[in-house]
N, C-alpha and C positions, 0 to 999 in steps of 0.2 A: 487625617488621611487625605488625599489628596488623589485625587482621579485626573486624566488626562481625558482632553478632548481630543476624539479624532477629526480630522480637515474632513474636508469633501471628498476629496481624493482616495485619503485612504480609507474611508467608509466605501466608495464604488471596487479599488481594489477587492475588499473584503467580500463585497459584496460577491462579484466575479472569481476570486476564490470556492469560496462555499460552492459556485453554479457547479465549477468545473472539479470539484475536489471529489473524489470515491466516495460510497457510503460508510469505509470503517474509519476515515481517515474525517469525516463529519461527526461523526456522534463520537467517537474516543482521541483524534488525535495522534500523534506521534508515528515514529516509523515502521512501528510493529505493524500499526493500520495503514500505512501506507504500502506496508508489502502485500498486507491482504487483499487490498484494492488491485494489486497489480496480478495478483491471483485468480481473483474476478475478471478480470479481462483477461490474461493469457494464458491460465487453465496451468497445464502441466507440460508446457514447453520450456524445454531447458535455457536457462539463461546465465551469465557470469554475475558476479559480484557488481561488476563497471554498467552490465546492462541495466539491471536494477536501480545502483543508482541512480542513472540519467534518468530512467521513466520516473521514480516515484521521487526525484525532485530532492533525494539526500545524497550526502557526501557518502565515501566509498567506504569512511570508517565506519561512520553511525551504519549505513547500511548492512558491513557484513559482522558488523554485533547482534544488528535486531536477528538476521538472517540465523545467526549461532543461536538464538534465543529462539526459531521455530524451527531448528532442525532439532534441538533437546526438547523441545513439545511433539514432536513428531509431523510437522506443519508440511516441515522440506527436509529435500534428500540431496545429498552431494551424489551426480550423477558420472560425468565423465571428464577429461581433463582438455580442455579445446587451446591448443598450442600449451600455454603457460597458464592460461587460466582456470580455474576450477567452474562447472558448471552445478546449477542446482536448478530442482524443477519442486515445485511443490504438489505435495501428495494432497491434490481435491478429491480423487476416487473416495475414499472411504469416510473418517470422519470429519473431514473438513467440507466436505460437501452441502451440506446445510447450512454451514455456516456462509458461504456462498450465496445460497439461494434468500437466505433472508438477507442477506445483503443487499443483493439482486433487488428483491424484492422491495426494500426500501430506497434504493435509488429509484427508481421507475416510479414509486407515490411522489417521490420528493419533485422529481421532473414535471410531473401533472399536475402540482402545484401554481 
């Protein structure tokens, strides 16, 4: 087996990543945690498919799969239609709520770091 070395470069990338990456998209990865993250910061303001994307840094496909994937967990809700595009906001009131705050709660140790 055969391991690669990272440069310098992309050891500081990495580095600078992780700084500025969300807590769900740090400890699990992928887009699911990437939308969570963006959940953590903008709460339950409605947003499109394209908003999403751009913030949590995925294309517009991956993003409104993950997106199908927490409106059948009950995550997010498809809200209103804004011109041609469909908006969703995701539902933190109830049981996503805590999942939130420990989120929260571990970016804020991580930063103290």
């Amino acid at each position: 087996m055969q391991t690669l070395k990272k440069e310098p470069n992309e050891q500081k990338n990495d580095a600078e990543e992780y700084a500025t990456r969300g807590p769900f998209a740090s400890i699990f990865g992928g887009p699911i945690a990437r939308l969570f993250d963006q959940a953590l910061i903008v709460g339950n303001m409605e947003q499109t498919i394209s908003m999403l994307a751009d913030s949590a840094n995925l294309s517009y496909k991956t993003t409104k799969e993950a997106l199908e994937k927490l409106i059948k967990m009950g995550f997010a809700i498809p809200t209103r239609k804004i011109g041609n595009a469909q908006a969703y906001k995701f539902h933190v009131e109830n049981h996503m709520n805590g999942l939130l705050v420990c989120g929260a709660e571990f970016q804020r140790q991580r930063t103290d770091l």
